[in-house]
C-alpha positions as CSV (number, residue, x, y, z in Angstrom):
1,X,-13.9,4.1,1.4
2,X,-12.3,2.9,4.6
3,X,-15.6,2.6,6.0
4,X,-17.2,0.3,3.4
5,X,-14.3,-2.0,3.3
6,X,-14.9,-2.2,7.6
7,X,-18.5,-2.8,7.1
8,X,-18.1,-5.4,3.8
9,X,-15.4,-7.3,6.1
10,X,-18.2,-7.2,9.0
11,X,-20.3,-8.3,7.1
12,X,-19.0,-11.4,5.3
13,X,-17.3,-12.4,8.8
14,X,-20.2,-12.2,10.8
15,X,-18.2,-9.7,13.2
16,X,-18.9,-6.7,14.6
17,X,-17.6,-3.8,13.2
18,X,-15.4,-2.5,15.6
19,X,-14.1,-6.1,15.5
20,X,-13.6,-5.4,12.0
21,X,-11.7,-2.4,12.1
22,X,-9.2,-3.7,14.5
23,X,-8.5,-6.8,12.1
24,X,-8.6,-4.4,9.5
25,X,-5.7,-1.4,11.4
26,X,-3.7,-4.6,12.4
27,X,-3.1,-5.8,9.0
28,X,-2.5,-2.5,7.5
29,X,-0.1,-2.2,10.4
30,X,1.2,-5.4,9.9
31,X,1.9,-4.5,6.1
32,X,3.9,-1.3,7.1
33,X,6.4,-2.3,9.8
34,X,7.2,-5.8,7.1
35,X,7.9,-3.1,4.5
36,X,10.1,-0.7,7.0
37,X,12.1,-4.2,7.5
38,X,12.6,-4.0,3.7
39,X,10.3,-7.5,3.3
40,X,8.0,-8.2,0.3
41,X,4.2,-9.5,1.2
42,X,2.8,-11.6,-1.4
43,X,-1.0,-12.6,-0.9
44,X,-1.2,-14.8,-4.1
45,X,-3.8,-14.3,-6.5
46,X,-4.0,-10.3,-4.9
47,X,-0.5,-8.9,-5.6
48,X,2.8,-7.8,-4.1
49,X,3.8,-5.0,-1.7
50,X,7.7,-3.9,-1.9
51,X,9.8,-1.2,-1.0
52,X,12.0,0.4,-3.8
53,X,14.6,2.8,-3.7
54,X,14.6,6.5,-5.5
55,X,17.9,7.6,-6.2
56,X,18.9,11.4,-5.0
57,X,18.4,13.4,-7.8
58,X,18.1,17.2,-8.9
59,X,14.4,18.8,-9.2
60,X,13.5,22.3,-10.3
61,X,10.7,24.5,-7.9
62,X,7.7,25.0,-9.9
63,X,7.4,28.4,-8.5
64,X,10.6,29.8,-9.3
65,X,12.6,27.3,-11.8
66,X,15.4,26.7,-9.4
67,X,16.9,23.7,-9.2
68,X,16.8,22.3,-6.2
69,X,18.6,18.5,-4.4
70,X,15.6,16.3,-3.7
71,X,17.1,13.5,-1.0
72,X,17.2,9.6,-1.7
73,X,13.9,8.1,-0.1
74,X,12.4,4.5,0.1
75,X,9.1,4.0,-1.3
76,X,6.1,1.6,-1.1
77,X,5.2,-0.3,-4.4
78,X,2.1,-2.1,-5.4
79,X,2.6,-4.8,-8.3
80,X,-1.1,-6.5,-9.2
81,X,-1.2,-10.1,-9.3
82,X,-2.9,-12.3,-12.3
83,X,-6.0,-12.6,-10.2
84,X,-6.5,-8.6,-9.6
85,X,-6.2,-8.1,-12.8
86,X,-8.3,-10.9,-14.2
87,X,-11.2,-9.4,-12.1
88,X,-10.5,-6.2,-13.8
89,X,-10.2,-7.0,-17.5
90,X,-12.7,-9.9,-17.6
């Protein structure tokens, strides 16, 4: 899939696609170090990226049934904006 999405943006930029996977790897990584600050990126019309926050809590191993302490953690969240979901519920 990663491949397409480099060869769509080549294609509708009129760029190589080398040049296209570097725009394409700086974004991403411009996306991950703005969500390790704890910042929300909005691209209107696309959605929102944000980091929420999961508690500690107590799991059980699926293996054995013991219950085991699974550690507080940070995690990236994906919220669709109205123009995402228009294109898919036309």
């Amino acid at each position: 899939m990663k491949e397409q999405l480099i060869d769509k943006i080549a294609a509708d930029a009129e760029i190589t696609k080398k040049q296209a996977k570097t725009a394409m790897e700086s974004m991403l990584e411009g996306i991950k170090g703005n969500l390790k600050k704890g910042n929300k990126i909005t691209f209107v019309g696309f959605g929102t990226f944000s980091v929420s926050k999961r508690k500690a809590r107590t799991g059980r191993n699926p293996r054995t049934g013991e219950p085991l302490k699974i550690r507080a953690s940070k995690v990236a969240t994906f919220k669709p904006g109205k123009g995402l979901k228009d294109a898919l519920n036309p």
